[in-house]
C-alpha positions in Angstrom: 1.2 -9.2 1.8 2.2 -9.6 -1.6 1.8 -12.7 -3.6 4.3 -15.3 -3.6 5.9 -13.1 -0.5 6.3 -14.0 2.9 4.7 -11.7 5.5 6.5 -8.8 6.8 6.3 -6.4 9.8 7.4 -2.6 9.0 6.9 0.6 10.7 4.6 3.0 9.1 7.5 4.9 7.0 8.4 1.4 5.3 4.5 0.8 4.7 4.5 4.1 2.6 7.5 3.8 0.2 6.0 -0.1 -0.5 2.7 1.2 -1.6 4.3 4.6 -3.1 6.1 1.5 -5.2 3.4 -0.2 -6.3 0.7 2.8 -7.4 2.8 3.5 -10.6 2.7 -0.6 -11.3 -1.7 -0.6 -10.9 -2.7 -1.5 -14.6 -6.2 -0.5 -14.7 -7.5 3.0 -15.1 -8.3 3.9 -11.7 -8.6 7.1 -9.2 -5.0 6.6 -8.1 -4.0 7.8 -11.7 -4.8 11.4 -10.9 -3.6 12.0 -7.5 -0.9 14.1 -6.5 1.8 11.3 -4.9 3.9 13.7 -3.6 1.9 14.5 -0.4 2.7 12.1 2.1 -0.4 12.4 3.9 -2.0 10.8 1.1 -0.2 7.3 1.4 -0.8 7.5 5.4 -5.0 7.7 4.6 -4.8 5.2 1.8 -2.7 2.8 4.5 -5.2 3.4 7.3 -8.6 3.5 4.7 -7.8 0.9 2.4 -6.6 -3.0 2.7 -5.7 -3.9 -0.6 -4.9 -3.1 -4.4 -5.9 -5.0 -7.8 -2.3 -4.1 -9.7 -3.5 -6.2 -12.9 -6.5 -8.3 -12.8 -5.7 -11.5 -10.5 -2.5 -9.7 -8.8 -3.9 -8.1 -5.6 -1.9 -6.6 -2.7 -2.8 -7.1 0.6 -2.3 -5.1 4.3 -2.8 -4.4 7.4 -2.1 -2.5 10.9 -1.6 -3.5 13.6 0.4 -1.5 16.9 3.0 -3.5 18.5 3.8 -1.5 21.7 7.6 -2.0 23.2 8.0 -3.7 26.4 
């Protein structure tokens, strides 16, 4: 959920090229900085182990997972 967005349902592959988006946008000095974003297994445990991040000080992203199964 992003602010002033409506609420979207993706698949796991769209969840990781939204956030790999927004890291390079986070404005504070943080631990994301550092990593290596070219390992993919590194968006897939910051989707499943985190919910949200501050990208400048009162603009915070939002998600989370749920499973839809197919009928």
């Amino acid at each position: 959920m992003e602010p002033d967005s409506k609420e979207k349902i993706v698949t796991k592959q769209e969840a990781i090229i939204w956030l790999k988006n927004w890291i390079p946008k986070v404005e504070s000095s943080t631990i994301y900085q550092n990593l290596d974003y070219s390992k993919e297994e590194y968006f897939e445990e910051l989707l499943e182990s985190t919910y949200e991040l501050e990208i400048k000080f009162g603009y915070v992203i939002k998600w989370f997972a749920v499973r839809v199964d197919k009928d």
